[in-house]
C-alpha positions, 0 to 999 in steps of 0.5 A: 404253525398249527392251530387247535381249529385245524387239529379239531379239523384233522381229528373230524376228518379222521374220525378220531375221538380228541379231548379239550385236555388233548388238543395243546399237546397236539398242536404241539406235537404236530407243529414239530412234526411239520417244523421237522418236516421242513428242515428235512426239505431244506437239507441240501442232498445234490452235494452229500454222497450218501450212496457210497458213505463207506468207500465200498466198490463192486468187485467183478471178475472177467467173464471166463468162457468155460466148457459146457455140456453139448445141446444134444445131451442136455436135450435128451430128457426133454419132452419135446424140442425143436432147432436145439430149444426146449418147447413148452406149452403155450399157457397165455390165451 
């Protein structure tokens, strides 16, 4: 899979300092690395449903239309409004 010759590439390339001593453990550690890589790519994830592997659903209620506080009570305190909306400063130039 990997060879010294490309780990010595990849160490100059990132400017690591890498030993004689070094260079078969990583070779070895960087072929598992891509080994394992690959079986992750093969795995096959169209038929596994991992998006809901506890069986959980939403629980949603209706929608209840409630009675509200009238526009021009919630109006009274602002600054500035117009046709029943607040109107704030234009900030984007």
């Amino acid at each position: 899979m990997v060879t010294k010759d490309e780990i010595m590439k990849i160490a100059i390339l990132s400017k690591l300092s890498v030993g004689e001593d070094e260079i078969d453990k990583l070779t070895e550690d960087m072929g598992e690395i891509i080994s394992f890589a690959y079986t992750i790519n093969k795995a096959a994830d169209i038929e596994s449903d991992f998006d809901n592997i506890n069986n959980l659903s939403n629980v949603l209620r209706e929608d209840e239309v409630v009675p509200s506080m009238e526009r021009e009570q919630i109006l009274k305190n602002a600054k500035d409004s117009d046709d029943g909306c607040f109107m704030v400063k234009n900030i984007m130039k």
